[in-house]
N, CA, C and O atoms as a CHARMM CRD file, in Angstrom:
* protein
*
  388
    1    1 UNK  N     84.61900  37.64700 100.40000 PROA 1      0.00000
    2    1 UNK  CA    85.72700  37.07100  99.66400 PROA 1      0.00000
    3    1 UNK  C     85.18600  36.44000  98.38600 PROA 1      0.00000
    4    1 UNK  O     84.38500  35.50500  98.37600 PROA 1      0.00000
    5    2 UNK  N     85.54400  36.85700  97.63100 PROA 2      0.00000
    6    2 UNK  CA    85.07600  36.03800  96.02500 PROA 2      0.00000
    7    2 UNK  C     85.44700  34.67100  95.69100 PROA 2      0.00000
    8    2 UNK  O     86.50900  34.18000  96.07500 PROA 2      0.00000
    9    3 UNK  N     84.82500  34.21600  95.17600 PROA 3      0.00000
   10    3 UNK  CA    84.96400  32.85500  94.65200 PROA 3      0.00000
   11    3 UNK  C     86.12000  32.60600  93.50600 PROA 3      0.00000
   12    3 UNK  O     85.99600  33.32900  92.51700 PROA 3      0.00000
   13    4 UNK  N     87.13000  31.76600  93.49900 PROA 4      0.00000
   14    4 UNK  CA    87.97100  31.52000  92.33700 PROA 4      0.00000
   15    4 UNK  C     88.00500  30.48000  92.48700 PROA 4      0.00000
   16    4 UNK  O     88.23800  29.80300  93.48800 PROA 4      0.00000
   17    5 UNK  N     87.65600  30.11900  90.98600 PROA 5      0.00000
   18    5 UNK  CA    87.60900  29.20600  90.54000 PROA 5      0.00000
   19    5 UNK  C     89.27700  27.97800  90.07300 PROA 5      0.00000
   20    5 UNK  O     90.13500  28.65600  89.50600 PROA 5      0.00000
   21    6 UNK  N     89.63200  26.71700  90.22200 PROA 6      0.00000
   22    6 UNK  CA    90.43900  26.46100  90.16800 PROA 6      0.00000
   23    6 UNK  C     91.02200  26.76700  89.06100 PROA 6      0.00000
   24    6 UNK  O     92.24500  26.86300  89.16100 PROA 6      0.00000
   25    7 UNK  N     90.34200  27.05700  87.48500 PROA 7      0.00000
   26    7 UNK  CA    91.19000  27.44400  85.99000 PROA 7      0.00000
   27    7 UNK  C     91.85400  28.56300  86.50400 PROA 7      0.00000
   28    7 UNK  O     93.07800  28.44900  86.56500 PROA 7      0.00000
   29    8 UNK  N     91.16400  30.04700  87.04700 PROA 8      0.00000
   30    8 UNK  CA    91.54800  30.59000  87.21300 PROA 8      0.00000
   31    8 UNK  C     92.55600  31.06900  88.06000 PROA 8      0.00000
   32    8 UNK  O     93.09100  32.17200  87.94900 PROA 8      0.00000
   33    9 UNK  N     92.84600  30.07800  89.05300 PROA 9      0.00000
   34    9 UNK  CA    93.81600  29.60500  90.75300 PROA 9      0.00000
   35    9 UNK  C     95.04300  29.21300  89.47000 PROA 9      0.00000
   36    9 UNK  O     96.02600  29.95300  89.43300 PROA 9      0.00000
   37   10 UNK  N     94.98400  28.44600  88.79200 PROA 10     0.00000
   38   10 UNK  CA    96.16400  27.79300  87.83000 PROA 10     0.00000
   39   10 UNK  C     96.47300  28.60600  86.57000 PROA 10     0.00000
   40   10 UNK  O     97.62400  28.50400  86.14700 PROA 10     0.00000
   41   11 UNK  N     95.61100  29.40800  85.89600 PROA 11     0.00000
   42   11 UNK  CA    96.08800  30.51000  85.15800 PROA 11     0.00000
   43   11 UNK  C     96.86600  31.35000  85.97900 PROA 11     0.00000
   44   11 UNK  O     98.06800  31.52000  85.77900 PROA 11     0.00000
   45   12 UNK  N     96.42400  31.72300  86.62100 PROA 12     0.00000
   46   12 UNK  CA    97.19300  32.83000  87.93500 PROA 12     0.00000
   47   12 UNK  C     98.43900  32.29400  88.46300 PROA 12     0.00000
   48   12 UNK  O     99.48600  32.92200  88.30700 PROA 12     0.00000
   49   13 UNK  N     98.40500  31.16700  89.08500 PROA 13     0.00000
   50   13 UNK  CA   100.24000  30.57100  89.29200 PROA 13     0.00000
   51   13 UNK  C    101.05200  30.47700  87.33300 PROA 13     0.00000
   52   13 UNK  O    102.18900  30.92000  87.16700 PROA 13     0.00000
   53   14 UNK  N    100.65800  30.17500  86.73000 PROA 14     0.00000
   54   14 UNK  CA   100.99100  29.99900  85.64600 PROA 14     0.00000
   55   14 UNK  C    101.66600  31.19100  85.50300 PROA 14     0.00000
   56   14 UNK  O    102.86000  31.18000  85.80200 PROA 14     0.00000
   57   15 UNK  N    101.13100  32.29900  85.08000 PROA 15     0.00000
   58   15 UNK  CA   101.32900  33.57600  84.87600 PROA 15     0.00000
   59   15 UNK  C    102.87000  34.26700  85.99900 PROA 15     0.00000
   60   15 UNK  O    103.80400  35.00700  85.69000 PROA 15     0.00000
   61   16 UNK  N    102.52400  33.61900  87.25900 PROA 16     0.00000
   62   16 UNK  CA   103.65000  33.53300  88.35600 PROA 16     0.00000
   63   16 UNK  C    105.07700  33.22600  87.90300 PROA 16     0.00000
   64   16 UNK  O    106.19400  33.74400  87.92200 PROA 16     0.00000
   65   17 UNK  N    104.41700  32.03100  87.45500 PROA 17     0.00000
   66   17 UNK  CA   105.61700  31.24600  87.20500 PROA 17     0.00000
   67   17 UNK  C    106.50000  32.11000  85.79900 PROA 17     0.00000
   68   17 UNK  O    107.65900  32.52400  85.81500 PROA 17     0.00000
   69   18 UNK  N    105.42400  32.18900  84.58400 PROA 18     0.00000
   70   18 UNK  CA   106.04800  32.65500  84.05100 PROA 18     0.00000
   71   18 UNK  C    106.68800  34.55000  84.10600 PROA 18     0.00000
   72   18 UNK  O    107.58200  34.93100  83.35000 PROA 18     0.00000
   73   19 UNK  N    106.22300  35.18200  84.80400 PROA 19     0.00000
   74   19 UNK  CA   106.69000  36.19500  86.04400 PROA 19     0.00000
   75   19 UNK  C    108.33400  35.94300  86.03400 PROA 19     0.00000
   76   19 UNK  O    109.16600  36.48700  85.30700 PROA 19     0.00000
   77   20 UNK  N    108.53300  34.97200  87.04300 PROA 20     0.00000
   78   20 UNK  CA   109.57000  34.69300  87.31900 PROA 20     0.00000
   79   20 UNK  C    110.79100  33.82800  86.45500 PROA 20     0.00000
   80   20 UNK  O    111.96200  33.56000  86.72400 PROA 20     0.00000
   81   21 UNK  N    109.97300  33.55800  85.37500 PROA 21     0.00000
   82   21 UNK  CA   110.90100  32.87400  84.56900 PROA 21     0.00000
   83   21 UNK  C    111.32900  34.06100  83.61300 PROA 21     0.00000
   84   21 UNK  O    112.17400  33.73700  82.77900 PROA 21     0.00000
   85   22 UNK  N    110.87300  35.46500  83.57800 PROA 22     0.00000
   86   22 UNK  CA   110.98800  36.49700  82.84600 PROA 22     0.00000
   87   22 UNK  C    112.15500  36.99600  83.19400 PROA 22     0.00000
   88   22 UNK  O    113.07000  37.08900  82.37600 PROA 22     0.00000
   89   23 UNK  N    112.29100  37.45500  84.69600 PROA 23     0.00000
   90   23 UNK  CA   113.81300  38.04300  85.31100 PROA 23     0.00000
   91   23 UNK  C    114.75700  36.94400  85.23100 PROA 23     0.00000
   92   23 UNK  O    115.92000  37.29600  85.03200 PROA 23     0.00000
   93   24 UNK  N    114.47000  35.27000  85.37500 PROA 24     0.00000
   94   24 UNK  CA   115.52600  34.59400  84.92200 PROA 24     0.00000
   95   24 UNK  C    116.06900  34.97300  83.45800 PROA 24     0.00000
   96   24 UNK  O    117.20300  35.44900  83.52300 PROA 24     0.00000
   97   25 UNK  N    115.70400  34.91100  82.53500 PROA 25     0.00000
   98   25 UNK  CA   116.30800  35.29400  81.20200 PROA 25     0.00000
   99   25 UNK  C    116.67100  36.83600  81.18100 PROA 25     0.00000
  100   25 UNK  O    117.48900  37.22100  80.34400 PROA 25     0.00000
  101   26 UNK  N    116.04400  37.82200  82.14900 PROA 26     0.00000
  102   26 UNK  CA   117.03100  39.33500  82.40900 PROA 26     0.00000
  103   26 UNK  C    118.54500  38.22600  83.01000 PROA 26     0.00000
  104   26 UNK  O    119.50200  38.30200  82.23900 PROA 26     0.00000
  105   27 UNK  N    118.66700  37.69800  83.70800 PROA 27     0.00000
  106   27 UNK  CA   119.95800  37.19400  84.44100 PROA 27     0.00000
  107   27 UNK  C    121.31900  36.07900  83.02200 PROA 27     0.00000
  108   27 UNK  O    122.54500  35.96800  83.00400 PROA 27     0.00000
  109   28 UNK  N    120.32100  35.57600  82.20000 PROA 28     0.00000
  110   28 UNK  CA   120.70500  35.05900  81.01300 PROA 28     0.00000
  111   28 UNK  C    121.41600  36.16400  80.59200 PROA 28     0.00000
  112   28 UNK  O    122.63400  36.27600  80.45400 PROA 28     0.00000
  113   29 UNK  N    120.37400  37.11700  80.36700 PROA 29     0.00000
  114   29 UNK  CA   121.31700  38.05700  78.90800 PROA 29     0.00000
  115   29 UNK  C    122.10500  38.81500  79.43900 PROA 29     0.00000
  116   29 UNK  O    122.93800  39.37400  78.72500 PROA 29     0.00000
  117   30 UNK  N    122.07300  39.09100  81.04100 PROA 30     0.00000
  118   30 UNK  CA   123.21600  40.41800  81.72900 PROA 30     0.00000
  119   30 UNK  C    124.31300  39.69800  82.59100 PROA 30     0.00000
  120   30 UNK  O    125.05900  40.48400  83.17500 PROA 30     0.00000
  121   31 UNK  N    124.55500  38.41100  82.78500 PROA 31     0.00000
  122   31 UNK  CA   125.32800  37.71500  83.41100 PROA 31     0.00000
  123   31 UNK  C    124.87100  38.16000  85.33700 PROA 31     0.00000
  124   31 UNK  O    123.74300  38.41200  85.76200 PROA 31     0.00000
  125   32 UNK  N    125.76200  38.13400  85.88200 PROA 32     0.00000
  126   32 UNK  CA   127.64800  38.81200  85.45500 PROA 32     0.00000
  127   32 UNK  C    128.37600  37.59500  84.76700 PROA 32     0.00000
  128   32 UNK  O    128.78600  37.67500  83.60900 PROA 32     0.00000
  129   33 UNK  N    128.55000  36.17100  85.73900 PROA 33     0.00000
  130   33 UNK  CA   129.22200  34.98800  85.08200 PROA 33     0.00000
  131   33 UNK  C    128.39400  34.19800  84.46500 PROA 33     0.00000
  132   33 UNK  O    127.18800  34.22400  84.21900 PROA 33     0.00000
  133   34 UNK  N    129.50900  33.29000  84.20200 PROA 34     0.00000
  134   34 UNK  CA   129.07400  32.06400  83.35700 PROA 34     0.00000
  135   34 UNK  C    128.13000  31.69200  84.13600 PROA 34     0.00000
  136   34 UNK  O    126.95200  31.91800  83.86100 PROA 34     0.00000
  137   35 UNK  N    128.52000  31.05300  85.25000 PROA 35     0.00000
  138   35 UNK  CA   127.55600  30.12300  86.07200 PROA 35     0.00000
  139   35 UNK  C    126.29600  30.57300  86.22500 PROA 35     0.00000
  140   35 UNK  O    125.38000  29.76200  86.08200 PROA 35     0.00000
  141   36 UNK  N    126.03400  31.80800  86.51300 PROA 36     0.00000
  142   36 UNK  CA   125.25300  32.62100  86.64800 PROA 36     0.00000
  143   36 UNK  C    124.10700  32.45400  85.40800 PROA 36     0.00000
  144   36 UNK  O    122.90200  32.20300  85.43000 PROA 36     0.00000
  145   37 UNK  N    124.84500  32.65300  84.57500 PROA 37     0.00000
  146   37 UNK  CA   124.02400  32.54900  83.31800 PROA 37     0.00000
  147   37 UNK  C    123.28300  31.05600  82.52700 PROA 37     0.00000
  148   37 UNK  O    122.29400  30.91100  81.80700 PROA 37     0.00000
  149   38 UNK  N    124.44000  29.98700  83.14300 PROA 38     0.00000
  150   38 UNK  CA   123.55100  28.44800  82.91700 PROA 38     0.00000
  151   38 UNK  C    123.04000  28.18300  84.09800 PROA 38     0.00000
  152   38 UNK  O    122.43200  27.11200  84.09100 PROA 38     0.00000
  153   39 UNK  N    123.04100  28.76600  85.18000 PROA 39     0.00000
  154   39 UNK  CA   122.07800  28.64900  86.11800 PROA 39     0.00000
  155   39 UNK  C    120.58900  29.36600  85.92600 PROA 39     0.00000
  156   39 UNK  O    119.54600  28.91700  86.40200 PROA 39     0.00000
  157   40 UNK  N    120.70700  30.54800  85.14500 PROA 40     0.00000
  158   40 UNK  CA   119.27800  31.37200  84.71600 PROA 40     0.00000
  159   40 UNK  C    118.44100  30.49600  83.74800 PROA 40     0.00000
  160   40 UNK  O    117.24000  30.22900  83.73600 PROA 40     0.00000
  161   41 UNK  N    119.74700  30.04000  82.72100 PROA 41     0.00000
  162   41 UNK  CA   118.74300  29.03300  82.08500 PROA 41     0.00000
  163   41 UNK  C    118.44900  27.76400  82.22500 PROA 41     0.00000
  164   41 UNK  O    117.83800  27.16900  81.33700 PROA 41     0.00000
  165   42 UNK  N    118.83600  27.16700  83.35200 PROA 42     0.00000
  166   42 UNK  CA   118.02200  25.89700  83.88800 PROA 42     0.00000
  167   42 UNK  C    116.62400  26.55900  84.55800 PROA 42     0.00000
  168   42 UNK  O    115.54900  25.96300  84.49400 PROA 42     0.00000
  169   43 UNK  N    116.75700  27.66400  85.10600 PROA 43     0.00000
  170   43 UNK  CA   115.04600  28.52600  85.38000 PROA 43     0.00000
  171   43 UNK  C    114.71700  28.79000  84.42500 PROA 43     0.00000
  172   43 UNK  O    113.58700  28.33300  84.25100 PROA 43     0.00000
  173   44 UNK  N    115.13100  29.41100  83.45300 PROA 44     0.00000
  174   44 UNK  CA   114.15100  29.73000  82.07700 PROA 44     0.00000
  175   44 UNK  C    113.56300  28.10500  81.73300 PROA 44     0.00000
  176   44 UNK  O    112.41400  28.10100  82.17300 PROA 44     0.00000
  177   45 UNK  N    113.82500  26.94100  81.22300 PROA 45     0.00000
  178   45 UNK  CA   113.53900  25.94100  81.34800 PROA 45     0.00000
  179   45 UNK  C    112.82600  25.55900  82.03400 PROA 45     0.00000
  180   45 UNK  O    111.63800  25.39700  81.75600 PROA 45     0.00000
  181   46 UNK  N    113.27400  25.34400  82.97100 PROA 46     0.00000
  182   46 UNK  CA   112.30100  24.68300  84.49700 PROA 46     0.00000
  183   46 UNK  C    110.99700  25.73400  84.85800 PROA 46     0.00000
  184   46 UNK  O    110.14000  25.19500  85.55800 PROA 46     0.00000
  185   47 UNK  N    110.75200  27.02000  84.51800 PROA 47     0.00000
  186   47 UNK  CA   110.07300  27.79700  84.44900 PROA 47     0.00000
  187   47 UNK  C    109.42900  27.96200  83.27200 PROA 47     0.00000
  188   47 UNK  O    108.53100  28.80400  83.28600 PROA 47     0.00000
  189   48 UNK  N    109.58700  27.52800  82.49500 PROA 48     0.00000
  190   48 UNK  CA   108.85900  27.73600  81.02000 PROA 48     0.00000
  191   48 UNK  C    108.00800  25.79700  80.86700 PROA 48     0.00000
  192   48 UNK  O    106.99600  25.53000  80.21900 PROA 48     0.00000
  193   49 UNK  N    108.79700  24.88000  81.63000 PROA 49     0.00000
  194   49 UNK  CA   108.45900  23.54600  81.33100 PROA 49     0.00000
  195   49 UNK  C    106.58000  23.74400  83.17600 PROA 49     0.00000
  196   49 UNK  O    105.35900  23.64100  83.06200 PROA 49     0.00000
  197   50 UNK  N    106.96700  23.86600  83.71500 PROA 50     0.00000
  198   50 UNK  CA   106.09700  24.50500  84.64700 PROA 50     0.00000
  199   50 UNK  C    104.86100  25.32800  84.24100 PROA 50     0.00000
  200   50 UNK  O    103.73300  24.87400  84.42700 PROA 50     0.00000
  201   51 UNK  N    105.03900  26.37700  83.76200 PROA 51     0.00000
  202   51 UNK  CA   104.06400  27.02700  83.17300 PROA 51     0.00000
  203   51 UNK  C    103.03300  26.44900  82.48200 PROA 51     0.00000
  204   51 UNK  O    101.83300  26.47300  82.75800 PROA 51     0.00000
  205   52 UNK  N    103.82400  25.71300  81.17800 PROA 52     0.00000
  206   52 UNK  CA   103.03100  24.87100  80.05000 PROA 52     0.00000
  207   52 UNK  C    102.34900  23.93100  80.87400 PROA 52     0.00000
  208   52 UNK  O    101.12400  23.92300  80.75200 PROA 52     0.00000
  209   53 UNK  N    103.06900  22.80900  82.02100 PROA 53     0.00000
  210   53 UNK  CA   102.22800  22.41200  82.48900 PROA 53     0.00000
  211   53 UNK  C    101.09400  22.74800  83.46400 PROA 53     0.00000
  212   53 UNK  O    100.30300  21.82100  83.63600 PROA 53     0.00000
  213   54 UNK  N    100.78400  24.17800  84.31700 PROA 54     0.00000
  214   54 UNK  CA   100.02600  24.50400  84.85500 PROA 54     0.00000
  215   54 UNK  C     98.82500  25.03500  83.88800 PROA 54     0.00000
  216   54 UNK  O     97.67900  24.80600  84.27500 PROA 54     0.00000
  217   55 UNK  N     99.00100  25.69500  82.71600 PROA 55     0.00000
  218   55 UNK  CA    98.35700  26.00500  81.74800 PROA 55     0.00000
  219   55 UNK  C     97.13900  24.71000  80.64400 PROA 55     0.00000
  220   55 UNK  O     95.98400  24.68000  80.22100 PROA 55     0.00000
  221   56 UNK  N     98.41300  23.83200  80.63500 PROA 56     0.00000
  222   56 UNK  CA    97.66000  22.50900  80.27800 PROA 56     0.00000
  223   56 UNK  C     96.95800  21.93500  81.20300 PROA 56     0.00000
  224   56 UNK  O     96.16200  21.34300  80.47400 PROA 56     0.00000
  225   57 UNK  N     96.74700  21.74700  81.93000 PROA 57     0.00000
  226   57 UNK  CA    95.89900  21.28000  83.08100 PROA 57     0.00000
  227   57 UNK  C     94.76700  21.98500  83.14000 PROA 57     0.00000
  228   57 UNK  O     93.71700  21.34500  83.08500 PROA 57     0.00000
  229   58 UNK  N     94.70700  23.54000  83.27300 PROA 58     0.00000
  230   58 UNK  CA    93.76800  24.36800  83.87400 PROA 58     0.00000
  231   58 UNK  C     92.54400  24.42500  82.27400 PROA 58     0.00000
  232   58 UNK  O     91.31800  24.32000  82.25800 PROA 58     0.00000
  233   59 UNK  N     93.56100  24.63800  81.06400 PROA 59     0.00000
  234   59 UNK  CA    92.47900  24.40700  80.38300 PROA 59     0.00000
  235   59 UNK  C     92.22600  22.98500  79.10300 PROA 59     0.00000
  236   59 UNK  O     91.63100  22.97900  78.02500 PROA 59     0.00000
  237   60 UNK  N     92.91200  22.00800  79.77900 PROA 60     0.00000
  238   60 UNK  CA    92.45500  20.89700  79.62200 PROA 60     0.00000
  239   60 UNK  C     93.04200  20.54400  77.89200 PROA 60     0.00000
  240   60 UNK  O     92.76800  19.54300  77.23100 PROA 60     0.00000
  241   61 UNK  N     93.82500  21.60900  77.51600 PROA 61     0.00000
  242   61 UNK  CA    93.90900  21.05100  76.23300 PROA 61     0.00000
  243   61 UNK  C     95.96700  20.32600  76.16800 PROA 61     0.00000
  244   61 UNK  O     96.95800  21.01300  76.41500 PROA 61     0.00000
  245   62 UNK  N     95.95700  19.10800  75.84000 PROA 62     0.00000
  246   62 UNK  CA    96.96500  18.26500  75.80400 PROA 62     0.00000
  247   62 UNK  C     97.52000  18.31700  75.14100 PROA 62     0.00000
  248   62 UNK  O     98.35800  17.42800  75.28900 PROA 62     0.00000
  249   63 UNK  N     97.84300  19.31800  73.59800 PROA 63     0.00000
  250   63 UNK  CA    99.25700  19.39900  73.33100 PROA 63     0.00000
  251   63 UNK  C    100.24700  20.27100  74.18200 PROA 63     0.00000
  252   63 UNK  O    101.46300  20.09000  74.12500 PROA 63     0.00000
  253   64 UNK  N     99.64700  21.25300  74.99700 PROA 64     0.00000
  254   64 UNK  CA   100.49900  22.02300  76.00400 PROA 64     0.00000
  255   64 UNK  C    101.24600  21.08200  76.58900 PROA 64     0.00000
  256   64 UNK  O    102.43200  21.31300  76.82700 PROA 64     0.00000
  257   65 UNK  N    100.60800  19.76300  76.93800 PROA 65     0.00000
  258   65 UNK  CA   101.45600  19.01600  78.02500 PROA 65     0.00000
  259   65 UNK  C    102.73700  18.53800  77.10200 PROA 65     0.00000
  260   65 UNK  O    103.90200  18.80800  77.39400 PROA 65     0.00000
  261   66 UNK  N    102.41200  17.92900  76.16200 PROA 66     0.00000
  262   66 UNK  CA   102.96600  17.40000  74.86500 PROA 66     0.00000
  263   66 UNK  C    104.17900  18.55900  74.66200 PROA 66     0.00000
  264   66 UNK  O    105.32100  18.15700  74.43800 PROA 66     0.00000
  265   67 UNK  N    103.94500  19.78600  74.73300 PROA 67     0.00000
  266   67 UNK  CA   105.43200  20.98600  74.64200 PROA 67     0.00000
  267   67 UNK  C    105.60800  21.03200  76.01600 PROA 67     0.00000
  268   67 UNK  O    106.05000  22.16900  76.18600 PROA 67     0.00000
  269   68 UNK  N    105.54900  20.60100  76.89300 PROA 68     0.00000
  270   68 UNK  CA   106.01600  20.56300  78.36600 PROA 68     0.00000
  271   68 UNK  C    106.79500  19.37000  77.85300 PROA 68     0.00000
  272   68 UNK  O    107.78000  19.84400  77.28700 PROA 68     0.00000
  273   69 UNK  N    106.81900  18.39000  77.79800 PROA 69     0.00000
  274   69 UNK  CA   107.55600  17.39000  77.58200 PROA 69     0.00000
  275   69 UNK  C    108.28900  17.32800  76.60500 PROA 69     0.00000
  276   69 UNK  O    109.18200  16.48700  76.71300 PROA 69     0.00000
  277   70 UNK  N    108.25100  18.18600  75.20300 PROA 70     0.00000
  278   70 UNK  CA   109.65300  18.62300  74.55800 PROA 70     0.00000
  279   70 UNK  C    110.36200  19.57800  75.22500 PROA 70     0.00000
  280   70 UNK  O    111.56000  19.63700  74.94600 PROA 70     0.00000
  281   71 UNK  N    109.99500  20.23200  75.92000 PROA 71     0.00000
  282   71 UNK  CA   110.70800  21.42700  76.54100 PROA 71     0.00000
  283   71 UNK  C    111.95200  20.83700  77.33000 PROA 71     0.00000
  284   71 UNK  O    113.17000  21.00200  77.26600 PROA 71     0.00000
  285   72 UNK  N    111.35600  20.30900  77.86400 PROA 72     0.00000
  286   72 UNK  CA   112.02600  19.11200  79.39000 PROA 72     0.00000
  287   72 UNK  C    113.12700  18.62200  78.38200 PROA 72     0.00000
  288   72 UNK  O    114.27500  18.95800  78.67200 PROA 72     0.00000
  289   73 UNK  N    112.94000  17.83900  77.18000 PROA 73     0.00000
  290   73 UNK  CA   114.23800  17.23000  76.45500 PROA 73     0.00000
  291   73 UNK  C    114.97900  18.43300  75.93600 PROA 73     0.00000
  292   73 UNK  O    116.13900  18.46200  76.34800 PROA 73     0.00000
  293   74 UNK  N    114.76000  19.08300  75.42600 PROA 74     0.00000
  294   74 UNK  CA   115.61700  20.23100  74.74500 PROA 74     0.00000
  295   74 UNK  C    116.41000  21.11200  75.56900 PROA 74     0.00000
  296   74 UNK  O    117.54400  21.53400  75.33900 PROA 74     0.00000
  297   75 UNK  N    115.42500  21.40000  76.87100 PROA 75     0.00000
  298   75 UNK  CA   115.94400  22.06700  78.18700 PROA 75     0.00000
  299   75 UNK  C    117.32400  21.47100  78.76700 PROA 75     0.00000
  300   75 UNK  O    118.29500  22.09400  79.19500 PROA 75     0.00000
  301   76 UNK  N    117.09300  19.84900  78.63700 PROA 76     0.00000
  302   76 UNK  CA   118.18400  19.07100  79.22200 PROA 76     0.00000
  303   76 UNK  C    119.41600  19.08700  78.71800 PROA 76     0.00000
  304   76 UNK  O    120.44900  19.13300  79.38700 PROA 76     0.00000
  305   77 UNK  N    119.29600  19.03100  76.93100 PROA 77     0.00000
  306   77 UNK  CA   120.17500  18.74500  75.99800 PROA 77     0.00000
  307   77 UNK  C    120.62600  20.15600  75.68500 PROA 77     0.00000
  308   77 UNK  O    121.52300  20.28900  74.85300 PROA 77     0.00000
  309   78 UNK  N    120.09500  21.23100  76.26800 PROA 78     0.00000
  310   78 UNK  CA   120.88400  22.69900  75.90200 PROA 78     0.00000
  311   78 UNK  C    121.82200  22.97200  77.05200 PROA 78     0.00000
  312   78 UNK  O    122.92800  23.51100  77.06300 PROA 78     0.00000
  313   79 UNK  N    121.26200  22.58000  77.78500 PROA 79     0.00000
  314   79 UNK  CA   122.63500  23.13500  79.10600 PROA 79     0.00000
  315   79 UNK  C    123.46300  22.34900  79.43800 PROA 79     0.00000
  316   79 UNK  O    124.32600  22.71700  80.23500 PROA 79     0.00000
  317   80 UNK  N    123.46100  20.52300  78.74500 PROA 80     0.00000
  318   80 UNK  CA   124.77300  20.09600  78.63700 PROA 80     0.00000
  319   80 UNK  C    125.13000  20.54600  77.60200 PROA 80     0.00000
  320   80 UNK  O    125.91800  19.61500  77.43900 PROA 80     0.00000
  321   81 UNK  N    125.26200  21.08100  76.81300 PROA 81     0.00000
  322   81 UNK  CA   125.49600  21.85900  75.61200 PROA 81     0.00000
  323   81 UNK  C    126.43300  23.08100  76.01600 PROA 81     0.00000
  324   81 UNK  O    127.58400  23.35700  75.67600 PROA 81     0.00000
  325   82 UNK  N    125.55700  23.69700  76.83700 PROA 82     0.00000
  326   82 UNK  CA   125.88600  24.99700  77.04800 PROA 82     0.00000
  327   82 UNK  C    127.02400  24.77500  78.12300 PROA 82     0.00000
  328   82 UNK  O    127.93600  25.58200  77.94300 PROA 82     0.00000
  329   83 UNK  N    127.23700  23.93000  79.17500 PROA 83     0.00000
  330   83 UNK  CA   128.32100  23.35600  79.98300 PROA 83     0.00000
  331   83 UNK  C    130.03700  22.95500  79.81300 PROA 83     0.00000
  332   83 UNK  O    131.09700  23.11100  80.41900 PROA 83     0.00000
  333   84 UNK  N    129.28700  22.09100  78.05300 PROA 84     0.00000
  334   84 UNK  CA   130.39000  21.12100  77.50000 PROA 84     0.00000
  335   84 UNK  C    131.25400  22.09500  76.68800 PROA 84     0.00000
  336   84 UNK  O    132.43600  21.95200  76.37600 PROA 84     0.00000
  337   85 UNK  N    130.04700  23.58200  76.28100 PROA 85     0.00000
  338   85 UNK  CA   131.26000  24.61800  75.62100 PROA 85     0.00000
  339   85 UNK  C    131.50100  25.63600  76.24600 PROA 85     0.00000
  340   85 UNK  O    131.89800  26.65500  75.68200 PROA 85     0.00000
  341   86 UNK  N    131.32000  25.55700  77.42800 PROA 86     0.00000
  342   86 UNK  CA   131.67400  26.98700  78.27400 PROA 86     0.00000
  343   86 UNK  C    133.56400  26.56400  78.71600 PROA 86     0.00000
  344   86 UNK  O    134.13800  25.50800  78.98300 PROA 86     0.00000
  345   87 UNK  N    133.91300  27.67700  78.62800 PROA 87     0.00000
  346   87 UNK  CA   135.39600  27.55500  79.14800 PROA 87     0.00000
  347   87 UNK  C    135.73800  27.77100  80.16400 PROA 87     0.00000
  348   87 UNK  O    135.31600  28.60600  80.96400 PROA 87     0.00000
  349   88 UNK  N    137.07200  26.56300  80.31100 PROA 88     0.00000
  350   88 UNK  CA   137.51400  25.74900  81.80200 PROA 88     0.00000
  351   88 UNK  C    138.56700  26.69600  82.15900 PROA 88     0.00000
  352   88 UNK  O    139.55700  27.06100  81.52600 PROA 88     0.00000
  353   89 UNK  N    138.01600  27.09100  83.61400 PROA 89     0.00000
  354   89 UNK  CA   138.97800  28.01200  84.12800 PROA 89     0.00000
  355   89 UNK  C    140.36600  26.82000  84.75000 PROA 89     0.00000
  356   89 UNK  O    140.14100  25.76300  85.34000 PROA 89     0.00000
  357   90 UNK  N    141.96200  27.46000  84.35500 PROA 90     0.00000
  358   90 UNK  CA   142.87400  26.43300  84.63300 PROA 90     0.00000
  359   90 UNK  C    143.69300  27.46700  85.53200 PROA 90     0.00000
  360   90 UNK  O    144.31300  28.30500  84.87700 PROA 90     0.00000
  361   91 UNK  N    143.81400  27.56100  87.05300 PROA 91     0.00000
  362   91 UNK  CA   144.40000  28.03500  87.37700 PROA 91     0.00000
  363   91 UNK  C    145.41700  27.55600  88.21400 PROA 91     0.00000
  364   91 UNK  O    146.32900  28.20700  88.72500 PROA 91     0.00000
  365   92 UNK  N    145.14200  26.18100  88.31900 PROA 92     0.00000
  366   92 UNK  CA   146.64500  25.25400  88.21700 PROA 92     0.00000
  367   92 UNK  C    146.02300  25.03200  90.04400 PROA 92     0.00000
  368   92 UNK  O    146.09800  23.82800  90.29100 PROA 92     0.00000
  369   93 UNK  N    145.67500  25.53200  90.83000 PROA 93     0.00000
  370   93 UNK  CA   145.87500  25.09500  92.45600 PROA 93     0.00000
  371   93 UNK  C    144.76000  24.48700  92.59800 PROA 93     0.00000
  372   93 UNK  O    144.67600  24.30200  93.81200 PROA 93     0.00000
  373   94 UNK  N    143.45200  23.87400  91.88600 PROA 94     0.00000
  374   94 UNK  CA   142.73200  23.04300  92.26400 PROA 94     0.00000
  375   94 UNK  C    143.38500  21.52500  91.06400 PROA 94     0.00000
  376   94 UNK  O    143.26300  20.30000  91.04900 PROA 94     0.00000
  377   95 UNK  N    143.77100  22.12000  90.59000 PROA 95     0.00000
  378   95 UNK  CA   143.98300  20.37500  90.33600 PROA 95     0.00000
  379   95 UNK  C    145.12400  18.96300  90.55600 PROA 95     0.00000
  380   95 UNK  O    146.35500  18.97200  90.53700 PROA 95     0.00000
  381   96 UNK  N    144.48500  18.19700  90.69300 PROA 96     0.00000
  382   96 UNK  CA   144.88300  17.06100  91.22100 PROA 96     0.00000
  383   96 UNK  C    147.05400  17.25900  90.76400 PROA 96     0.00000
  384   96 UNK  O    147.39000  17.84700  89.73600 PROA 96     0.00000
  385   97 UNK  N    147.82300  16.82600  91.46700 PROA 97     0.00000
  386   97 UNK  CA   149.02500  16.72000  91.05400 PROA 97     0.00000
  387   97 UNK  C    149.03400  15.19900  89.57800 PROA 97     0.00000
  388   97 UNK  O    150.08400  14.89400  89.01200 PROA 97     0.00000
């Protein structure tokens, strides 16, 4: 069994992560729904804020962490964004009299 080293244990999830944050943004751009689609991009986010930080760690250099932590604000402030202008389905039997 070969030896791996931990940079390389955390490049390798990194790469995972961002893997999977790849088919989230296929789910962004092809829907089917809305929800669907601000749900892909809280993973594109949460998967892109992840990455940077497994990447910053493994090779030690700290502005990565530094765009992990803008990511995280911009991430937050786009999908109430993206929430506050998506349109309200009114089909009259869930709401309150």
């Amino acid at each position: 069994m070969p030896f791996v080293s931990m940079t390389e244990g955390l490049i390798a999830a990194a790469a995972a992560v961002l893997l999977t944050t790849l088919f989230g943004l296929l789910r962004v751009l092809r829907g089917p729904s809305l929800t669907d689609r601000i749900m892909a991009a809280q993973l594109v986010g949460t998967g892109s804020i992840g990455a940077l930080l497994l990447a910053g760690i493994a090779t030690g250099q700290a502005p990565l962490l530094d765009m992990a932590l803008i990511l995280a604000l911009l991430a937050a402030f786009a999908i109430v964004a993206m929430v506050r202008t998506a349109p309200t389905r009114t089909s009259g039997a869930d709401e309150p009299p």
